[in-house]
N, C-alpha and C positions, 0 to 999 in steps of 0.2 A: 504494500500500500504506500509506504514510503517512494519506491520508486515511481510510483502513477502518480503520486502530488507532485514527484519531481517532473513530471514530463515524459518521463519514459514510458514507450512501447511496449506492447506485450511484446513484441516480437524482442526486442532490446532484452525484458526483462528474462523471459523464456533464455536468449544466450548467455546472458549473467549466474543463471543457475543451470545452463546442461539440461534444459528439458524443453519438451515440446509447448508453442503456443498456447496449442490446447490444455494441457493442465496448467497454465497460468491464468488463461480463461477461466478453468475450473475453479481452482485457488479466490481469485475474486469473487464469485458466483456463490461460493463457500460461505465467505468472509460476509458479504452484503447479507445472508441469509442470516447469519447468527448474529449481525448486529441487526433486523428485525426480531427475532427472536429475542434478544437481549431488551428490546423495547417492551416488548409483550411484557416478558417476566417482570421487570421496573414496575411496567403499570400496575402488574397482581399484586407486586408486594406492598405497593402506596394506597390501593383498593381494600386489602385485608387490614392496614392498620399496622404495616409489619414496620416501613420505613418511611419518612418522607425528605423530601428535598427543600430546602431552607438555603435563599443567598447560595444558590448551587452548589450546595455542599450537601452530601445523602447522609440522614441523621436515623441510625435505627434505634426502634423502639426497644427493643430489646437488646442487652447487653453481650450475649452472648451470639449475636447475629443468627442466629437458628430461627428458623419460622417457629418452631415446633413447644420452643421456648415462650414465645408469645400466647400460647393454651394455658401453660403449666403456671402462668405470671398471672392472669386472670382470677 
């Protein structure tokens, strides 16, 4: 990801590591997927009560950052 902020090609970045376009393609394709997912889960845990965001800085409710702790503290 670093190199596609910088400008570089897949094709560029695929020679830089010895592998094909196509799993550099893949590789980003990966990456875009788990940071939607990574969205998702943020939202569950600000939804449940588990964490929230404050002056962008992520403040959990529970000390032990386990969801599961969050039942047990109840």
């Amino acid at each position: 990801m670093r190199m596609l902020k910088a400008g570089k090609r897949v094709k560029d970045i695929g020679k830089h590591f010895k592998v094909s376009d196509a799993s550099v393609s893949k590789s980003i394709s990966n990456a875009k997927n788990k940071i939607v997912n990574l969205e998702d889960d943020i939202e569950f845990l600000i939804d449940i009560g588990f964490m929230t965001i404050l002056n962008n800085e992520i403040e959990f409710i529970s000390e032990s950052r386990d969801p599961k702790a969050l039942a047990r503290e109840k």
